[in-house]
C-alpha positions in Angstrom: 90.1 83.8 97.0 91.6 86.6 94.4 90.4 86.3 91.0 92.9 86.2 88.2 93.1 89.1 85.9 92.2 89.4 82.2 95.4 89.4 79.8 93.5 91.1 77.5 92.7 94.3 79.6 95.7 94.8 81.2 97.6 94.5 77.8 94.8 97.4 76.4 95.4 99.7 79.8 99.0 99.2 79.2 99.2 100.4 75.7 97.1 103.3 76.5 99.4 104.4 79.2 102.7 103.5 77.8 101.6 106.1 74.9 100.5 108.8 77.5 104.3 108.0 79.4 106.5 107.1 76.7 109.4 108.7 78.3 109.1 105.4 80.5 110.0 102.1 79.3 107.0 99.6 78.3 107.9 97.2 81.1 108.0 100.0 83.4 104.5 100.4 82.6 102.9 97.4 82.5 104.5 96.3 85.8 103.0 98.9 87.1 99.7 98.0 85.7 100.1 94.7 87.7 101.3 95.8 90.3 98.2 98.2 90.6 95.7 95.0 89.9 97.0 93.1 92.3 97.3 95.6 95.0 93.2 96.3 94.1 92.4 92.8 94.2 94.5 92.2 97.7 92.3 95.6 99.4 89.2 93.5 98.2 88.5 96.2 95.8 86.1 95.0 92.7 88.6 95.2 90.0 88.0 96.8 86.8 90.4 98.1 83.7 88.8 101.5 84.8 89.6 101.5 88.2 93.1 100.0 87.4 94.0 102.4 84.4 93.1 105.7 86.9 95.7 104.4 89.8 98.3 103.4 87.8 97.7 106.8 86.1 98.7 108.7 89.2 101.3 106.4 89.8 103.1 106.6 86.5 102.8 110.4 86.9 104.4 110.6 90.3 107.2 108.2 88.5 107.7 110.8 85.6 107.7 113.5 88.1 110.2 112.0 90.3 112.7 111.0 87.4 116.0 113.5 88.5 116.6 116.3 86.1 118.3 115.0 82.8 120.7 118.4 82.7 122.8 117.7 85.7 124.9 121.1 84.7 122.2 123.2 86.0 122.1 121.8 89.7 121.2 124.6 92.4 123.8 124.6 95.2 122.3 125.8 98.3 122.8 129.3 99.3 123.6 130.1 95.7 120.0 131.3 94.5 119.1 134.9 94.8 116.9 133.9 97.9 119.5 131.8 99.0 122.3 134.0 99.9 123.9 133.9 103.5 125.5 136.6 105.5 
């Protein structure tokens, strides 16, 4: 049987993250909080804010690091680099 999980420490792991990530939106964050919780509880994993707040981490930064660059004018087209010339 999963356990529920504690309001209260997933609203603190939240707040600290959404202040590490605040380029991403607060529910952003605490979905993925959740979502992180629940995957640990499912794997039979023995929960803890810790445990949570260090995988969401890494998730949160794979998110940011993913995002598509905001400056769409300086897009590489392929065979247009110095390395990338053809011919």
């Amino acid at each position: 049987m999963l356990k529920t999980y504690p309001v209260g420490d997933l609203r603190q792991v939240t707040t600290r993250l959404h202040a590490e990530f605040s380029a991403l939106s607060h529910q952003r964050v605490e979905r993925c909080v959740a979502d992180t919780w629940r995957c640990a509880e499912h794997l039979g994993f023995d929960v803890t804010p810790g445990l949570v707040e260090r995988v969401a981490r890494e998730h949160l930064q794979a998110m940011v690091k993913s995002e598509p660059p905001s400056n769409l004018g300086s897009t590489v087209v392929p065979g247009s680099g110095p390395h990338g010339r053809t011919g």
